[in-house]
C-alpha positions in Angstrom: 18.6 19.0 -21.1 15.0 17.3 -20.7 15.9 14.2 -17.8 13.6 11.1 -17.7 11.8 8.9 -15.4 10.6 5.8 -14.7 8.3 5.6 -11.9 7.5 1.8 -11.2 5.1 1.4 -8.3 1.1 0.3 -6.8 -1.3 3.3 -7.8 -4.2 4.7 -5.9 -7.7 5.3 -7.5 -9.4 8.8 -7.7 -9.3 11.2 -10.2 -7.9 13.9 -8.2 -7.5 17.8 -9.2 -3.5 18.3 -8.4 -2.4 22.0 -6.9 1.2 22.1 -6.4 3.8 24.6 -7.2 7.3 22.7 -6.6 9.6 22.5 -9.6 12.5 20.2 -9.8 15.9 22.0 -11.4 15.0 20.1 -14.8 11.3 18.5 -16.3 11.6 15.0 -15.5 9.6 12.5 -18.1 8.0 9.6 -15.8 6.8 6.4 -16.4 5.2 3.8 -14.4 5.6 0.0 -14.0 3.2 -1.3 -11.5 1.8 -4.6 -10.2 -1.4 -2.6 -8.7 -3.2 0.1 -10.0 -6.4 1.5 -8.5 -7.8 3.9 -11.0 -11.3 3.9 -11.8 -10.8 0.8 -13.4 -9.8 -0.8 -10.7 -10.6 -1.8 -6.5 -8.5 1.0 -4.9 -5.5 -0.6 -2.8 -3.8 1.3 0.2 -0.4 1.4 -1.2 -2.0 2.4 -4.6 -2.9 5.7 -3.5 0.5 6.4 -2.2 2.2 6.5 -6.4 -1.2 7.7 -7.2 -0.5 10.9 -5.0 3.1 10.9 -6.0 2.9 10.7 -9.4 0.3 13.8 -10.0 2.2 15.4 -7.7 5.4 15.4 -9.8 3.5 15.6 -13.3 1.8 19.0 -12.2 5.1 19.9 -10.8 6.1 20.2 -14.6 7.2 16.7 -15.6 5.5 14.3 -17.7 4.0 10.5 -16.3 3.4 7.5 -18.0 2.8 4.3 -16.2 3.1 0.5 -16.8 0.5 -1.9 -15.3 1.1 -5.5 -15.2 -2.0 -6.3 -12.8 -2.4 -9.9 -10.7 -4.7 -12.6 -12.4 -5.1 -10.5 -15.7 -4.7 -11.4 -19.2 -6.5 -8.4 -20.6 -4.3 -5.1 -22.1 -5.4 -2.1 -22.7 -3.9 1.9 -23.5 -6.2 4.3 -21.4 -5.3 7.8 -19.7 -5.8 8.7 -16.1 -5.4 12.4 -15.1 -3.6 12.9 -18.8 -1.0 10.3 -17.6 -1.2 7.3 -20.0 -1.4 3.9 -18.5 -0.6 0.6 -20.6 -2.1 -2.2 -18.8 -0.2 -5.3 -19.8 -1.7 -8.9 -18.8 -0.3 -11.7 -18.7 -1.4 -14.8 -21.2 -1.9 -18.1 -20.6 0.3 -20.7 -21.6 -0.4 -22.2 -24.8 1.9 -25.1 -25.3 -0.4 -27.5 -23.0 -3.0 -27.5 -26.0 -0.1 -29.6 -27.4 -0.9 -33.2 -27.3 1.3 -34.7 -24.5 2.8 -31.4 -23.7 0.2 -30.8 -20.9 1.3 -33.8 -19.2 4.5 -33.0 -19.0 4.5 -29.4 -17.7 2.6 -30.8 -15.1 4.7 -33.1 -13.9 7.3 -30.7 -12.9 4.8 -28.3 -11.2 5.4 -25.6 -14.8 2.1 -24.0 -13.7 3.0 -23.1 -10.3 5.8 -21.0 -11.7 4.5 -20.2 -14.8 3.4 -16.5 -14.2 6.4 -15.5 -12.2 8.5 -15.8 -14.8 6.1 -14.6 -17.3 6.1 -11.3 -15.0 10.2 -11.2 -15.6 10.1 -11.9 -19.3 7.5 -9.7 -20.0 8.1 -6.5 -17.6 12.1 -6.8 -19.3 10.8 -7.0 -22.9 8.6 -3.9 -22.2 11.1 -2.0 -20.3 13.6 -2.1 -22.8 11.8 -1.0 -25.3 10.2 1.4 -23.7 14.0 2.5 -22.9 14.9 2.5 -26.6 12.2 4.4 -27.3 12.2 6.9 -25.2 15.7 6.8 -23.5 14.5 7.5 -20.0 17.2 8.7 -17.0 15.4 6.9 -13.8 13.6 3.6 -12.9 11.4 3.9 -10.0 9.9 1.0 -8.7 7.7 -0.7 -6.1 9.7 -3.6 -4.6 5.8 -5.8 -4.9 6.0 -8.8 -6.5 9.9 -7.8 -8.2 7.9 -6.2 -11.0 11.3 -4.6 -11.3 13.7 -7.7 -11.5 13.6 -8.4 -14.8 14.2 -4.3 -15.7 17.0 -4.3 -13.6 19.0 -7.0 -15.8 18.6 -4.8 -18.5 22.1 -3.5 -19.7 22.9 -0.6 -19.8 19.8 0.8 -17.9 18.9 3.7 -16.0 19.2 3.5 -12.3 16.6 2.0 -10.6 14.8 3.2 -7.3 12.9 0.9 -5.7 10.3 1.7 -2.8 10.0 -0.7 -0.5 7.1 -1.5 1.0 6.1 -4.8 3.3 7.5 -7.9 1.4 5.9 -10.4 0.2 8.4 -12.8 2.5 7.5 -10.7 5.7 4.1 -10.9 4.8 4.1 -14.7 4.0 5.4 -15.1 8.2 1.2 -14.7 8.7 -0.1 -17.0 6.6 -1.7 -20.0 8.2 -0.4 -22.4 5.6 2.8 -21.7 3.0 1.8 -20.0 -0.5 2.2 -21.3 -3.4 5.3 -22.1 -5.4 4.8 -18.7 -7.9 4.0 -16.1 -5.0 7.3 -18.0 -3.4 9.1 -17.2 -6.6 8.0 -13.8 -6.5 8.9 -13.4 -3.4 12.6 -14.3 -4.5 12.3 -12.0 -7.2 11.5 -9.2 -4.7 14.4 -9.7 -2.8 16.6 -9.6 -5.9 15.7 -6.4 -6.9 16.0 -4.8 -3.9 19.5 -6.0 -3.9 20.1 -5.2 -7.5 18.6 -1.3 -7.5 20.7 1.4 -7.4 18.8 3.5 -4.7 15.9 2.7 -1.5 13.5 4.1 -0.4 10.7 3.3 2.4 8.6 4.9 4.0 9.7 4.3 7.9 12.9 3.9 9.7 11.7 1.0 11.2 10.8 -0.9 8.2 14.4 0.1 6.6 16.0 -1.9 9.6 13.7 -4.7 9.2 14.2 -5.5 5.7 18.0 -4.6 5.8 17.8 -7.3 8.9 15.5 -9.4 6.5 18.2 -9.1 3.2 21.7 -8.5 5.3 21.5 -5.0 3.9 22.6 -1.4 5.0 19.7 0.3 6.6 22.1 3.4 5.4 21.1 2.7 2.1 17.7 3.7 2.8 16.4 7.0 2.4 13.2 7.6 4.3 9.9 9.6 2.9 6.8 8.7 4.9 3.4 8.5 2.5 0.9 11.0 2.7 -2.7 11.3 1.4 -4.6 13.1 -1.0 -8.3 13.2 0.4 -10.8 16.1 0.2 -13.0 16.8 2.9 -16.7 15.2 2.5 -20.0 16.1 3.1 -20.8 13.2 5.0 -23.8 10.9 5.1 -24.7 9.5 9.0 -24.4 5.8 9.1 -26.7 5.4 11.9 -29.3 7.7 13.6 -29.0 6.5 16.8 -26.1 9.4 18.3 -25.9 7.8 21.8 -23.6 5.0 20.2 -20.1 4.9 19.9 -19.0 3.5 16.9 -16.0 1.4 15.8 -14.5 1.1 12.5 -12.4 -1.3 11.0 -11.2 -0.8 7.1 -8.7 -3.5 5.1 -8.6 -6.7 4.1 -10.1 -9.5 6.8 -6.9 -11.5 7.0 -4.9 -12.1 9.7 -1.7 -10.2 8.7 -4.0 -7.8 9.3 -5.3 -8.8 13.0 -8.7 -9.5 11.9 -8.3 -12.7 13.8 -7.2 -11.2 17.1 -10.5 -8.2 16.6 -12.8 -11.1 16.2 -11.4 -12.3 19.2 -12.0 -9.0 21.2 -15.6 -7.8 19.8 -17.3 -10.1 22.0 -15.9 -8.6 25.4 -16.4 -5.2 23.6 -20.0 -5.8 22.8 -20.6 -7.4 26.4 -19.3 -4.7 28.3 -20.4 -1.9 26.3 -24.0 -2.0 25.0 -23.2 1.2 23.3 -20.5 0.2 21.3 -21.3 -0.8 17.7 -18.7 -2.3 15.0 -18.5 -1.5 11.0 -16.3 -3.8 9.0 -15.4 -2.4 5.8 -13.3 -5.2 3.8 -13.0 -8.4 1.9 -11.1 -11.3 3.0 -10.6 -15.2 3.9 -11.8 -14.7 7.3 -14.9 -13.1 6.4 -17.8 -16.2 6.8 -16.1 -17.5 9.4 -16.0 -14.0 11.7 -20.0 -13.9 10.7 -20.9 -17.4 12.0 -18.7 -16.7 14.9 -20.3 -13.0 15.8 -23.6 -13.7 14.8 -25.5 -13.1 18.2 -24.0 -9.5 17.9 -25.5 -8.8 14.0 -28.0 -5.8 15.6 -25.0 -4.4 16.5 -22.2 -5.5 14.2 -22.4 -5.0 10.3 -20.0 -6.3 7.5 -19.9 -3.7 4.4 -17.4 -5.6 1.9 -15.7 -3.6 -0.4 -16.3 -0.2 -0.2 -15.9 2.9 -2.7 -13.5 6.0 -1.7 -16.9 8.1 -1.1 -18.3 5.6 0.8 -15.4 5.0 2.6 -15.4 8.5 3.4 -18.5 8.4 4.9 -17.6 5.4 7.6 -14.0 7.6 8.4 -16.2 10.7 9.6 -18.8 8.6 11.0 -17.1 6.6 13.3 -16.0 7.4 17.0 -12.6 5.0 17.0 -10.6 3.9 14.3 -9.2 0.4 15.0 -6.6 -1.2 12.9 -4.9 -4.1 15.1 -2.3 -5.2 11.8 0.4 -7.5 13.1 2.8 -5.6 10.8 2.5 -2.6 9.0 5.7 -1.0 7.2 3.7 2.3 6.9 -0.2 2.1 7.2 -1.8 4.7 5.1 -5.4 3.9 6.7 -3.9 5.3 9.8 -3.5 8.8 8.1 -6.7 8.4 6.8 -7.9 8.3 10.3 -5.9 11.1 11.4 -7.4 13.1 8.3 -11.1 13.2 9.6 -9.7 13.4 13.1 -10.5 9.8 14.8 -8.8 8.4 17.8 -6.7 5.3 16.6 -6.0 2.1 18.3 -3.0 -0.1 16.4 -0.3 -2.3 17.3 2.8 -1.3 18.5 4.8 -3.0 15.3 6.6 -2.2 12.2 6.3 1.3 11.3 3.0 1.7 12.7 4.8 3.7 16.2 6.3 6.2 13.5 2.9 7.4 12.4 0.8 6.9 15.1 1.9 8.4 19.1 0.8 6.4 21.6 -1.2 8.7 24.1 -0.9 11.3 21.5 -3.0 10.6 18.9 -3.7 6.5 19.7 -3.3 4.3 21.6 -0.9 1.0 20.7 -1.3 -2.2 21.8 0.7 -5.2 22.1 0.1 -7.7 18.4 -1.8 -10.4 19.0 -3.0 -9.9 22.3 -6.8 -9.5 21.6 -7.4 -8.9 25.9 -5.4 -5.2 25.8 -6.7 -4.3 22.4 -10.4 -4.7 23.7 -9.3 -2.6 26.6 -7.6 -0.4 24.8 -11.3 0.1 22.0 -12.8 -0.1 25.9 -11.2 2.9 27.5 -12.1 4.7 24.1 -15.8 3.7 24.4 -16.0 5.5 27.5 -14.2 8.3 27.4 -15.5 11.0 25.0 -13.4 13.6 25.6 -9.9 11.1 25.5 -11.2 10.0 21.9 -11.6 13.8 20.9 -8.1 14.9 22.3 -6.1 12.1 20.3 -8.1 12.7 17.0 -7.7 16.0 17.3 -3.7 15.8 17.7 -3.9 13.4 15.2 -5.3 15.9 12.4 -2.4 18.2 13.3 0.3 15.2 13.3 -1.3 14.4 9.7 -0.8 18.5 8.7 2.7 18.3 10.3 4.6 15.5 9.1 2.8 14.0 6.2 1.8 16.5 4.1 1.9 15.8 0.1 3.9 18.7 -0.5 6.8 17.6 2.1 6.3 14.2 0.1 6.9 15.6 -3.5 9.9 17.9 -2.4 11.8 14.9 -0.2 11.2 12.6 -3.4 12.2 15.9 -5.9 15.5 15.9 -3.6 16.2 12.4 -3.8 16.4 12.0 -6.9 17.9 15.5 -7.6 21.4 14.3 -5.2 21.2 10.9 -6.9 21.6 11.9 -10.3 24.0 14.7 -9.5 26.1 11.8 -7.8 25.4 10.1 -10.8 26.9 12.5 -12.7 29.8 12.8 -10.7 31.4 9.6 -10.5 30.7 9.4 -14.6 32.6 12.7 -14.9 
């Protein structure tokens, strides 16, 4: 008998060509509901290329994809295919009712805007999974835990079971904002948490992220079954960023924010620059801190240069450029720029938080630092600077690290045997 899927999570962006050769015991029909999909059509994101990876990987492994996009600030839907997977991308309209003499008032009055898409999310992600349900009678849910695209599926009767990957939560990541979010991303946030609690099966990447969100939920880190991400990269002929070799450079990529430590690097580039007049810093990213780390840095601009958003290629081309990677995040659950580090064989330097300690060694192939604390991570980038042959020895264990323990095969088999024992248990206690 043919078994189905639903895989619900954030895809990556490349069209990739797909090689593997594992086989579950039966085809498995797959489907995709997503709050964040990188394909061509869209920015890439970092969790994006994890179910970008996964997904491929389980279609060429002989079952058949189809994912569900319900993208952030979109009203636009549209049918296209990526990779021969079709992809429904399913905004989310405005309200209408306002046009309504009097009506407009109202809504306002009790704040119905700031929740209005939160719940449009629920109504409309439910309407669509069931009937893509009815229609195509699917034996598995996967979803990302994002935003609780999921929530409203998982009050479907008589649904498949739902497996839900958790990545950081909206609520852990709110704990770095500078002032509270708004009423709908709070919402969502409680919509997240519900569908974690309501989904039949968990998954996340690291151990330590699997006791921080159980913490987080009062949940059973048992529950969680671990399979780190992995990337899909090829290797590329690389353009020089600069033509002056007697400089070391520095590399930060992700958004300029400061649940990414962007705030405590802008802190520490000034005692880098200072006491290394070799040292030279690429920014690669968007984000809320980004005038006000220019006006800040300015006297260092010969030597200091903001790149915005950058293309995969492009991005590339910075990774196997640079001398040090350096991505000071106050929490990761994961960090898939860290493998992407590892992959062109860059010394690392990260915080020792979250799950970052799973995927990066400290003094094996990085070197962690306290979060926050922008005095050791300038030391830390510092010590790097000026020793060549340290910076070779830790990106060179960290390209074996990567080969080791995150390769995509080891990625499709742990999630081909997950949801093999699940829906044999399944069967079980039905039986």
């Amino acid at each position: 008998m043919q078994k189905s899927f639903y895989l619900i999570g954030k895809i990556g962006v490349n069209s990739v060509v797909s090689r593997y050769s594992i086989q579950l015991a039966d085809p498995l029909k797959i489907a995709v509901f997503t709050s964040l999909f990188s394909s061509p059509k869209e920015k890439e994101c970092g969790i994006g290329v994890h179910y970008r990876d996964l997904a491929l990987g389980l279609r060429d492994a002989g079952h058949s994809v189809e994912i569900f996009h319900f993208p952030y600030d979109s009203t636009e839907s549209l049918k296209y295919t990526f990779e021969n997977i079709p992809v429904h991308r399913i905004g989310l309209p405005h309200p209408n009712l306002p046009k309504l003499k009097g009506l407009g008032k109202l809504f306002r009055t009790f704040n119905y805007f700031d929740f209005y898409e939160a719940f449009q999310l629920f109504n409309v992600t439910k309407r669509t999974g069931m009937a893509a349900h009815l229609n195509e009678k699917f034996d598995i849910i996967e979803a990302t835990s994002n935003r609780g695209v999921a929530y409203g599926v998982s009050t479907i009767k008589k649904r498949p079971p739902i497996f839900t990957r958790v990545s950081t939560t909206m609520k852990q990541a709110f704990e770095s904002y500078p002032n509270l979010p708004d009423l709908n991303y709070r919402l969502a946030a409680r919509f997240e948490e519900h569908q974690i609690k309501r989904s039949d099966y968990l998954v996340t990447h690291t151990q330590s992220h699997a006791n921080s969100v159980a913490n987080l939920l009062s949940l059973n880190p048992a529950r969680f079954q671990i399979i780190p991400h992995t990337i899909r990269r090829e290797e590329p002929a690389a353009s020089p960023i600069s033509n002056n070799t007697d400089c070391v450079r520095i590399l930060f990529v992700g958004r300029l924010e400061e649940r990414k430590g962007f705030d405590v690097l802008i802190k520490a580039i000034p005692i880098i620059m200072d006491k290394s007049p070799n040292a030279v810093v690429h920014i690669c990213g968007e984000g809320d801190l980004l005038q006000a780390s220019k006006t800040k840095l300015n006297r260092f601009n010969k030597r200091l240069s903001f790149h915005g958003y950058q293309s995969r290629a492009s991005l590339n081309n910075f990774y196997s450029e640079c001398d040090i990677f350096v991505a000071p995040s106050i929490y990761e659950s994961f960090g898939l720029i860290y493998l992407e580090a590892m992959h062109f064989g860059k010394a690392i330097v990260a915080c020792n938080s979250g799950g970052t300690p799973e995927v990066v060694k400290h003094n094996e192939t990085g070197i962690l630092v306290k979060p926050g604390d922008h005095l050791e991570l300038s030391k830390a980038i510092l010590m790097l600077v000026d020793n060549h042959p340290l910076r070779k020895k830790l990106g060179t264990a960290g390209k074996s690290r990567l080969k080791d323990f995150f390769s995509l095969d080891q990625m499709i088999q742990s999630t081909a045997d997950h949801y093999e024992k699940a829906l044999k248990s399944a069967e079980l206690k039905v039986s």
